[in-house]
C-alpha positions as CSV (number, residue, x, y, z in Angstrom):
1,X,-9.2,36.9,1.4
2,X,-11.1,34.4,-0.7
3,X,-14.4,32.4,0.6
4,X,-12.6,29.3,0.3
5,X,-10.1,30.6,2.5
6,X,-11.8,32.0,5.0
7,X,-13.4,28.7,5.3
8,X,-10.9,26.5,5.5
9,X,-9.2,28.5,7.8
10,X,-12.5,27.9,10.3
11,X,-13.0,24.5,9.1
12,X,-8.7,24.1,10.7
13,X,-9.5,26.1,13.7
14,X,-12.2,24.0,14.4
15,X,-10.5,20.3,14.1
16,X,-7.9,21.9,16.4
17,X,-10.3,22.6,18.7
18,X,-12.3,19.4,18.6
19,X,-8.9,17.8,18.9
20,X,-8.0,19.2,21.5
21,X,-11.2,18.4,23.9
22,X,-11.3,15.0,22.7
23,X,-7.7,14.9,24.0
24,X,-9.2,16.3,27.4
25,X,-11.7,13.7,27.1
26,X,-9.2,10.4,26.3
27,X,-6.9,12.0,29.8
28,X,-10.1,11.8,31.7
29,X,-10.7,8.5,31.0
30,X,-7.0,7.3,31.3
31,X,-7.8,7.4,34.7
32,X,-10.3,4.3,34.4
33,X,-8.2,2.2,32.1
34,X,-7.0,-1.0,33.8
35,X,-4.0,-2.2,31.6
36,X,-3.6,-6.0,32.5
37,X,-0.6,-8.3,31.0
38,X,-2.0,-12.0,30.0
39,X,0.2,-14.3,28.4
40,X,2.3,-11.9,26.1
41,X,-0.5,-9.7,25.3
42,X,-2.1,-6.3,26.9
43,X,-5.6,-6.7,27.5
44,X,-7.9,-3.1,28.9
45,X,-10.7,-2.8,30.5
46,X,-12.5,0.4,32.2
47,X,-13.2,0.4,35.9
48,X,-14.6,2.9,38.3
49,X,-16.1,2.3,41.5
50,X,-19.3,3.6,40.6
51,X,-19.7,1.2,37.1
């Protein structure tokens, strides 16, 4: 197997990993999005109790 191959091959595994923690990370935070309706548009904001 070439260099460059062996490298991009780490280079994938790696985006897949980061990928999937910042997943993990945007669930955790799902948690604290307020979704609010105003007029016809969505508006967010984060809340936790301890902000």
């Amino acid at each position: 197997m070439s260099l460059e191959l062996e490298m991009a091959e780490a280079l994938h595994k790696s985006l897949i990993l980061m990928n999937m923690k910042f997943e993990e990370v945007l669930e955790n935070w799902l948690e604290l999005l307020q979704q609010k309706r105003i007029a016809s548009e969505t508006h967010y904001s984060l809340y936790h109790s301890n902000f």
